[in-house]
N, C-alpha and C positions, 0 to 999 in steps of 0.2 A: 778444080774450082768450078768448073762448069757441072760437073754433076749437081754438088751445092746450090748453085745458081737455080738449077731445075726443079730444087728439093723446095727451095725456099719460096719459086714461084709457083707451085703447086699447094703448100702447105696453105701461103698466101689464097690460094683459091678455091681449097676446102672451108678454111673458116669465113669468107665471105659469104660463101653457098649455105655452111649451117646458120647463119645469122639473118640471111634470107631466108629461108626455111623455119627459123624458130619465129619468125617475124609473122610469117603466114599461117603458122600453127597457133601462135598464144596472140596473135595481134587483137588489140580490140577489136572487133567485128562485129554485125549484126550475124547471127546462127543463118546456116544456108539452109534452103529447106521453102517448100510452098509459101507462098508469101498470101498470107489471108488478105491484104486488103486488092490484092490482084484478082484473086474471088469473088469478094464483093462488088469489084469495080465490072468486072465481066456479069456476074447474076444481075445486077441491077441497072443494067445497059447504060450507063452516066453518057451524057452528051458533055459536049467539051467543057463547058461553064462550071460543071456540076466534077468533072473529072479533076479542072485545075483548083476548083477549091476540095476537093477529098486529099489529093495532093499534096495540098498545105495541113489541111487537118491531120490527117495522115504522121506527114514526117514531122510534124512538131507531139503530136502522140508517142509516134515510138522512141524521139529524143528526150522525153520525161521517164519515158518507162526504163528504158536503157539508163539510165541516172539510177533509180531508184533501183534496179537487178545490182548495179554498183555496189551501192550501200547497203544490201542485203548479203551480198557476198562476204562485204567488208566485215559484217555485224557476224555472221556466220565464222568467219577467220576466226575472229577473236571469241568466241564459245567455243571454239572446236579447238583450240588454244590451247582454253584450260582444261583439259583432258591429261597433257602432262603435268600440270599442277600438282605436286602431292596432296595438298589439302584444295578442295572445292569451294570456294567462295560462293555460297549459294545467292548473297543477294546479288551478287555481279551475273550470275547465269542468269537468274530469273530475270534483272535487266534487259539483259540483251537479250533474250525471248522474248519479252516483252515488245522490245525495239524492233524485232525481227516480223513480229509479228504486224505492230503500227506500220511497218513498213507494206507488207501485204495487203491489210487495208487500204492502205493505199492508193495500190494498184488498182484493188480492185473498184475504187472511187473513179479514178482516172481511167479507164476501161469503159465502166456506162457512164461516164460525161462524155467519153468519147463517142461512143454510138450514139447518145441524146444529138452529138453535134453533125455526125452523120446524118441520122433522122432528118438535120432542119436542112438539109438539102436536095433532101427526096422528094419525088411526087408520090401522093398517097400512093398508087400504085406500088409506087417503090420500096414505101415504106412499111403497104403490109409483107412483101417481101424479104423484107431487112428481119422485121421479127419472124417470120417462120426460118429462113437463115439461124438467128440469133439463139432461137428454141429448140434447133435440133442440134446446134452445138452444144449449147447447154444438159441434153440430154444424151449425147454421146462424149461426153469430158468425160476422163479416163477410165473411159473404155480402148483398148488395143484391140488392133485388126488383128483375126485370128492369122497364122504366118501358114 
């Protein structure tokens, strides 16, 4: 009985462990990884006034964006769906190409309203800053660091 005993408190605390683990692997999360507005906050030396409102700007930006990666995932499921479809409903694909695409639009709406909203709390200084920031990103999007 007691070996039993041991099997059952063990088995019990493998699956707790992968339930943790599968929690920290698929959990909703922001992607780990350089955090650009910690860049910006650093190039553009924000004094406290100016840090606690990027702040707000900030996490209310990446909580629209993180929404919208949502529903583009979601739109993407269902395209990538119909792949075992025998027959192809082509106006249901182009739909939701369509949607996937309004969806990136989007983003990239919400993206420069978002810098317009940084902008207004820069000092000129700062702001011509922001656009040369702004412009070398722009011109280094995907592109990969050579390895």
């Amino acid at each position: 009985m007691k070996k039993n005993t041991l099997l059952y408190i063990l088995v019990a605390f493998l699956v707790v462990m992968n339930g943790f683990f599968m929690f920290r692997i698929f959990g909703d999360k922001p992607p780990k990884g350089p955090n650009p507005g910690n860049f910006i906050v650093k190039e553009l030396h924000f004094d406290e006034a100016q840090l606690k409102d990027f702040r707000k700007i900030n996490d209310a930006h990446h909580e629209e964006m993180r929404k919208i990666s949502r529903e583009v995932k979601e739109l993407k499921d269902q395209l990538f769906a119909q792949i075992s479809e025998a027959s192809v409903n082509e106006a249901k694909v182009n739909d939701l190409a369509r949607r996937i695409g309004e969806k990136e639009r989007q983003k990239d709406l919400k993206l420069f309203y978002h810098f317009k909203e940084v902008q207004k709390i820069c000092t000129d200084e700062q702001r011509e800053r922001l656009s040369t920031i702004l412009r070398d990103a722009l011109h280094k999007h995907g592109r990969r660091k050579p390895r």
